[in-house]
C-alpha positions in Angstrom: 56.7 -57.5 -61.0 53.8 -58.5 -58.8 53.0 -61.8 -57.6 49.8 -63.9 -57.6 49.2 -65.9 -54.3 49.6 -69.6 -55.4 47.0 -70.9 -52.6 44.7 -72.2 -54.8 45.5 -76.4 -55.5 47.8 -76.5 -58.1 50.4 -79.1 -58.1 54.1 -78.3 -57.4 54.5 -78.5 -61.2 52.3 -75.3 -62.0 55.5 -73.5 -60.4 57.8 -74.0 -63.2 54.9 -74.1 -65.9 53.6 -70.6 -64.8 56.7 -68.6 -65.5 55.4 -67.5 -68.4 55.0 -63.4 -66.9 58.8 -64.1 -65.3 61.1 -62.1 -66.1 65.0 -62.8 -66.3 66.6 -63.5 -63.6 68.0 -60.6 -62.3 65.3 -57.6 -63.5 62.5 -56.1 -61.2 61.2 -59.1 -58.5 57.7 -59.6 -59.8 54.3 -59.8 -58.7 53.3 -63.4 -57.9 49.9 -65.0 -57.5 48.4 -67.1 -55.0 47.4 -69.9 -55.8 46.0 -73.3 -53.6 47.6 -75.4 -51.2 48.3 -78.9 -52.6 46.0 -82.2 -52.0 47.5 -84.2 -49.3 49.4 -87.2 -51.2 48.2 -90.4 -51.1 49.6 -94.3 -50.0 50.8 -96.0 -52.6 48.2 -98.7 -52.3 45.4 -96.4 -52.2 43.5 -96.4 -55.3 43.0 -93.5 -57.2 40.0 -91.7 -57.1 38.0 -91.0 -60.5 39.3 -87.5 -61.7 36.7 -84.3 -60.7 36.4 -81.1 -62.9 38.3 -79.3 -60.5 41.2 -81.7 -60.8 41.4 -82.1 -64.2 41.1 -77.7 -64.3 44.4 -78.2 -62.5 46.0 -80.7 -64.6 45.8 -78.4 -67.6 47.0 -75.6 -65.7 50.1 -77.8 -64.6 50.8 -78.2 -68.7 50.2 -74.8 -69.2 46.6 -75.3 -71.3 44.5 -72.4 -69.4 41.9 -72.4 -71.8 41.3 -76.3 -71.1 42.0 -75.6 -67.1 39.1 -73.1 -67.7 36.7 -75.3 -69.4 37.1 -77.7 -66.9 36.5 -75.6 -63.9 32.8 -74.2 -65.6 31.9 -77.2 -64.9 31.8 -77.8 -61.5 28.9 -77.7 -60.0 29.2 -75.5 -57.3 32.2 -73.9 -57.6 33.9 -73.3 -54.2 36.1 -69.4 -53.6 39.3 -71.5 -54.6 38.2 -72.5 -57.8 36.7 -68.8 -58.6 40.3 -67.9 -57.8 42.0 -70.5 -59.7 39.9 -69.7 -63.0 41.1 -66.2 -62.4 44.4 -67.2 -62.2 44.1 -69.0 -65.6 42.4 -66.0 -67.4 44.9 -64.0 -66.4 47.5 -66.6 -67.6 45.7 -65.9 -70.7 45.8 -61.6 -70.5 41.9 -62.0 -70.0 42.1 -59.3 -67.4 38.3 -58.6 -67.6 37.9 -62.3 -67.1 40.1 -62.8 -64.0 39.2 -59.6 -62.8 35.4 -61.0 -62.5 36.6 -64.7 -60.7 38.2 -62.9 -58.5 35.7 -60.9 -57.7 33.3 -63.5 -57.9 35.3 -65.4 -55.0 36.2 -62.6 -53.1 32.5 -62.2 -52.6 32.4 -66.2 -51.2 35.7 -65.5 -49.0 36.0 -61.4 -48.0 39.0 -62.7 -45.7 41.1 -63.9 -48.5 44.7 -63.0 -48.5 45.0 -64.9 -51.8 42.4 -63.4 -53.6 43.2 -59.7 -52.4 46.6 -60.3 -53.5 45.7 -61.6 -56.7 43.4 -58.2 -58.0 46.5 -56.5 -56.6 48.1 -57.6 -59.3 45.5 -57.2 -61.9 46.2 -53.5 -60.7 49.9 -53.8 -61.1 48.9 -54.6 -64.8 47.4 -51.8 -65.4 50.0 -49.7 -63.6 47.7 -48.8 -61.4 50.1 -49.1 -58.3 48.4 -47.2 -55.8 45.0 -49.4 -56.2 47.0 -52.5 -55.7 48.8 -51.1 -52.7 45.7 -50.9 -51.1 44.8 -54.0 -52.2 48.2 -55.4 -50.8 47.2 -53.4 -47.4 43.2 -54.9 -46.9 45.7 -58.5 -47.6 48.2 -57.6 -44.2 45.4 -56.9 -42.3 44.4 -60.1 -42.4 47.8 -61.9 -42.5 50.9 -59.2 -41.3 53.4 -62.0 -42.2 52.6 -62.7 -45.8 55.9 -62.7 -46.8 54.6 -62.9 -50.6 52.2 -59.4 -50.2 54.8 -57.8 -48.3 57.2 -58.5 -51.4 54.6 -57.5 -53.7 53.4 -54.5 -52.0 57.5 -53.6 -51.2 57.9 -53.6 -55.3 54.6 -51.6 -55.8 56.1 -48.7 -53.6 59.5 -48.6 -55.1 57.5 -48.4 -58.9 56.1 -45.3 -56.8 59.5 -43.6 -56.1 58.8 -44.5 -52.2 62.6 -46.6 -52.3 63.4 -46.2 -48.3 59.5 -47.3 -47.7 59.8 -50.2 -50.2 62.8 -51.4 -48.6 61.8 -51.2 -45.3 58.8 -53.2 -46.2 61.2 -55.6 -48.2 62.8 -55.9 -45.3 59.7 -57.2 -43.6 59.1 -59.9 -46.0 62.8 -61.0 -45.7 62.1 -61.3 -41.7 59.2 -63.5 -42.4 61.2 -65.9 -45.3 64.0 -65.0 -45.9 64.4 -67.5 -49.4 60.8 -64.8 -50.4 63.2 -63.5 -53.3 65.3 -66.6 -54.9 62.0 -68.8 -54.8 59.2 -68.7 -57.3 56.1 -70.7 -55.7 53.1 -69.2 -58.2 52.4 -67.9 -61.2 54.2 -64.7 -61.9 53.2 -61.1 -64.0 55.7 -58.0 -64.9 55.3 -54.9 -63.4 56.2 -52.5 -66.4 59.0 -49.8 -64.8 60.9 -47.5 -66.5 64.8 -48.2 -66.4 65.3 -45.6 -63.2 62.8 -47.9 -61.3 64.4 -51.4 -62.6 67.8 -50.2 -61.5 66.7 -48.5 -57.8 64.8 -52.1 -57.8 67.9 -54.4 -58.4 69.7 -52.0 -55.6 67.9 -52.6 -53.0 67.0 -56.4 -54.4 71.3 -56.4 -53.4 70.8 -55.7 -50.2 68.0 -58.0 -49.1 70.2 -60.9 -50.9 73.4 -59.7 -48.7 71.2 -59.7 -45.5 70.1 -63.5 -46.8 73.7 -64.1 -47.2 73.0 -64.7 -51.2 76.2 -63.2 -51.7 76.6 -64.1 -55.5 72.9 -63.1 -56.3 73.3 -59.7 -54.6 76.5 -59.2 -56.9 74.3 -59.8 -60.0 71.5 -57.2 -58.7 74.2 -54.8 -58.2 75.5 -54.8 -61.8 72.3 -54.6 -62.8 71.8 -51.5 -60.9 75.0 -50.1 -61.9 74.0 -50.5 -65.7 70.7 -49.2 -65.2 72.3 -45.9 -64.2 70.7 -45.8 -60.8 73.8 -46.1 -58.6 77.6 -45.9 -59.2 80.7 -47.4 -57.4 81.6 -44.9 -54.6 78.0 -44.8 -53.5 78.1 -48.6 -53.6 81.2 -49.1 -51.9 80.1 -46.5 -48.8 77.1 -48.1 -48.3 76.8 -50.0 -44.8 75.0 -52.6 -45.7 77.3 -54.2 -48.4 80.3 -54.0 -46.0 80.3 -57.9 -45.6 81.0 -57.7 -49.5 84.2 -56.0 -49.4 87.3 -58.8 -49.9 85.0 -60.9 -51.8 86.7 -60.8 -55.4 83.6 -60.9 -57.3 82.5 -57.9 -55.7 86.0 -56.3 -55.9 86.1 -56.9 -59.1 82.9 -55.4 -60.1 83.4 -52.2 -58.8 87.2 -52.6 -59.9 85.5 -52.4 -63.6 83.0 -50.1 -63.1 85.6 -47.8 -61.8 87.5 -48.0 -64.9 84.7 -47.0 -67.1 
């Protein structure tokens, strides 16, 4: 899957309630929007100021009610490149591609340098399967930023959809340099890449290893059932592999490729 840049103002709260493109926990790493940095919190003694458009748009995007979130955002007055990005964020919540597709636009026009937004029409790309548009996409956003450790994960998974496994890992790689928790932590709004079984599985393989160089021993374990289910790899190839050697002695691991040896 792809992921939308979640630079855009929601609260920490839109994480869990944008999982709705997510899928399971151990299937192709999606695509992830960008969304907005959070207000700055407030004292406890301050009084609270009298809710804007904009903040109310981000309430109803924190429970999920895009349409509302929407509705609320037209009617700022001058909406600002963030909120363009955030109304395309909630249309494409929706499956309004057409819609998002036009925000973004509309606030990449208002901020050309935008990591977020050029992330986030990556993934309207990855929707459409469209993987070598959004890789460009992903490529204009590391100009800007090299170390956006959420486009390099996004434009890692666009390449392996594209067969290019050795160059998505390398560039997998690159994200896990930047953070390395860039694969166990959701921080925006999420949307499946469709893959064929062969991709899912060469995916989940690689998925392993960035988890064994993170030291996520147990989540690498997962990935590589996965990827032994999916038919893309099989025991011997796993167990001669370098870069699971840490994972040899651990009984989970032993047993996995004890079973899979069996069958």
């Amino acid at each position: 899957m792809t992921r939308l840049n979640h630079h855009s103002g929601f609260p920490a709260s839109v994480v869990a309630a944008a999982l709705l493109f997510a899928a399971s926990l151990f299937s192709q790493p999606p695509a992830e929007v960008s969304a907005a940095p959070q207000p700055p919190s407030l004292p406890a003694a301050t009084p609270l100021p009298a809710p804007t458009p904009e903040g109310i748009g981000d309430s109803m995007m924190a429970h999920r009610r895009y349409q509302a979130a929407i509705e609320a955002y037209k009617q700022v007055q001058k909406p600002s490149a963030e909120v363009w990005n955030k109304m395309g964020i909630a249309y494409q919540m929706l499956f309004n591609l057409q819609d998002a597709t036009r925000c973004y636009e509309t606030s990449l026009k208002m901020d050309p340098k935008s990591v977020n937004v050029l992330n986030n029409i990556g993934t309207i790309y990855d929707s459409f399967k469209q993987y070598g548009k959004a890789v460009k996409m992903y490529r204009k956003a590391l100009k800007i930023d090299p170390k956006s450790a959420l486009v390099l994960k996004n434009l890692g998974t666009d390449l392996m959809a594209q067969h290019k496994y050795e160059k998505g890992w390398e560039v997998y790689k690159s994200a896990l340099a930047v953070d390395p928790q860039i694969f166990d932590r959701s921080n925006g709004p999420r949307v499946e890449n469709p893959s064929s079984v062969q991709d899912r599985g060469a995916m989940n393989y690689y998925m392993a290893k960035g988890c064994v160089r993170a030291g996520k021993n147990d989540r690498a374990i997962e990935y590589l059932r996965s990827a032994l289910n999916e038919g893309f790899t099989n025991p011997r190839k796993i167990a001669n592999d370098q870069e699971f050697a840490t994972l040899h002695g651990v009984p989970a691991f032993d047993r996995l490729i004890a079973e899979q040896q069996k069958q």
